[in-house]
C-alpha positions as CSV (number, residue, x, y, z in Angstrom):
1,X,-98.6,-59.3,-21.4
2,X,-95.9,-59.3,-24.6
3,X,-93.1,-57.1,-24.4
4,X,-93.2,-53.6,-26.6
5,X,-93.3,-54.6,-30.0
6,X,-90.7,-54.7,-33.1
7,X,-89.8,-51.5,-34.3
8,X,-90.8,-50.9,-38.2
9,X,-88.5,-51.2,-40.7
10,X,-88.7,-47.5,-41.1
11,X,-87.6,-46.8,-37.8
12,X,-84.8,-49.4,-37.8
13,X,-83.2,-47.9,-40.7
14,X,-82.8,-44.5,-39.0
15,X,-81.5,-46.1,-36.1
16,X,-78.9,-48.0,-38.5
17,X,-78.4,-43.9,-40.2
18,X,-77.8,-42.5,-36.6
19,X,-75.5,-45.1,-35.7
20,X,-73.4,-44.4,-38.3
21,X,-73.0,-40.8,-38.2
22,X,-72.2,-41.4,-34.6
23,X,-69.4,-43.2,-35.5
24,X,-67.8,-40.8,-38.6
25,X,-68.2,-37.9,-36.2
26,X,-65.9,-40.1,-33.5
27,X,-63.4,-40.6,-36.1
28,X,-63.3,-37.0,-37.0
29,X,-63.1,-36.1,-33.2
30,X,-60.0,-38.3,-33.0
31,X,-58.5,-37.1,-36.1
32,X,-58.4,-34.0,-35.3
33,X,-57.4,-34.6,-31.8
34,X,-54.5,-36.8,-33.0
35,X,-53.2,-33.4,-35.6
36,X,-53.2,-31.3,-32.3
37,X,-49.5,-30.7,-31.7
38,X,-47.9,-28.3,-28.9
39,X,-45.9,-25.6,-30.4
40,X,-42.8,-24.6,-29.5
41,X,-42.4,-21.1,-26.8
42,X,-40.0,-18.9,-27.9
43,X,-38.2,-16.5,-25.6
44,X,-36.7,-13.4,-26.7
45,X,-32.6,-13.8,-26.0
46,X,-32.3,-10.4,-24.5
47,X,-35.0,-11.3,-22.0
48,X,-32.9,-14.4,-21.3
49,X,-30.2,-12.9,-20.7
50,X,-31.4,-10.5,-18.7
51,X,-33.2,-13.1,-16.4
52,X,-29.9,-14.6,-16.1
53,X,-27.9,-11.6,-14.9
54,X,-30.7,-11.2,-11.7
55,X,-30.2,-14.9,-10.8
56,X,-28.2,-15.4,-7.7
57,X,-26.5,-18.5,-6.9
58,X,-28.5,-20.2,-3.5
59,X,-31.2,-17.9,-3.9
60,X,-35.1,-18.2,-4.1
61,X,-37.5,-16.9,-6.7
62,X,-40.8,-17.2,-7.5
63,X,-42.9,-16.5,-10.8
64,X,-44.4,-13.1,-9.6
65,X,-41.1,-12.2,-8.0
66,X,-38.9,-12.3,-11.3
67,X,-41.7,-11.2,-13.6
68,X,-41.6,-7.5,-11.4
69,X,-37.6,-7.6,-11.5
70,X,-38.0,-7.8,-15.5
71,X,-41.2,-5.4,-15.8
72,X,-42.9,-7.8,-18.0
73,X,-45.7,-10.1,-18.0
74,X,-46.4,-13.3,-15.9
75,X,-46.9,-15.5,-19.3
76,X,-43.3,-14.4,-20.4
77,X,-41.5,-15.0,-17.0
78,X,-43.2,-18.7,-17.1
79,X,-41.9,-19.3,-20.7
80,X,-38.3,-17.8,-19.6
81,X,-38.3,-20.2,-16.4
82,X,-39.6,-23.4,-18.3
83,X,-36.9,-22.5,-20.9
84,X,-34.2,-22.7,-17.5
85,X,-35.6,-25.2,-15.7
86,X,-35.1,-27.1,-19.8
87,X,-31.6,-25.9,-19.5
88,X,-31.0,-27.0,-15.7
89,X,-30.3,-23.6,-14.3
90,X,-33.5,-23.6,-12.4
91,X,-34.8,-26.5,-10.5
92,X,-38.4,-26.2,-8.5
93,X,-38.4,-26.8,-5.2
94,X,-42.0,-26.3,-3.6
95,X,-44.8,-26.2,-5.4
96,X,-48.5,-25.4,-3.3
97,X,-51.4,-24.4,-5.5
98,X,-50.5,-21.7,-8.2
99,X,-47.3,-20.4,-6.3
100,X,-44.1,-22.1,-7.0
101,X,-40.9,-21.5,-5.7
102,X,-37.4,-22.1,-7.5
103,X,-33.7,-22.4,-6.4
104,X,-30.8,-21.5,-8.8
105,X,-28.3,-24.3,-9.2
C-alpha cells in the first residue's frame, strides 16, 4: 500500500527547468509593470479658456452637459475638468455610477 513512487531524475530536472522559468517570467512581469508610468493629459489653452468663459459661479454641470456646450468629445471635456478640479475651480459634488455632477467654486 506505498504511496506513488519517486519521480526519476529525468523528470525532477524538468520540474527544477519549469520552476525557474516561472520565476524569470515573474520578474519580467514586474519589471515591466514597475516601468509603466501615467503620462501627463494635455489640454489645448483655447479649450480652457473657453470652458472657463461658460462656467457660472453656483451653478451645476455635468460631463455630457459641458462637452455639448464646447461641441467636442467626452474624452476632452474629462481631461479639461480633471485639469479644473487640479486647479480648484471645479469641485465634484455627487457622483452615482458614470454620471457625475460638479459645482463651480
Amino acid at each position: 500500500m506505498g504511496g506513488k513512487g519517486k519521480k526519476s531524475l529525468a523528470a525532477m530536472e524538468k520540474q527544477q527547468l519549469r520552476m525557474k522559468e516561472e520565476e524569470e517570467r515573474k520578474k519580467k512581469k514586474a519589471k515591466k509593470e514597475e516601468k509603466r508610468e501615467q503620462k501627463p493629459i494635455y489640454v489645448s489653452a483655447e479649450a480652457y479658456q473657453e470652458l472657463l468663459k461658460l462656467l457660472k459661479p453656483n451653478s451645476y454641470y455635468t460631463l455630457y452637459e459641458l462637452a455639448t456646450r464646447l461641441n467636442v468629445p467626452l474624452g476632452m471635456a474629462r481631461r479639461a475638468i480633471r485639469q479644473l478640479e487640479k486647479d480648484g475651480k471645479l469641485v465634484q459634488i455627487s457622483k452615482a455610477g458614470n454620471s457625475r455632477l460638479f459645482v463651480v467654486k
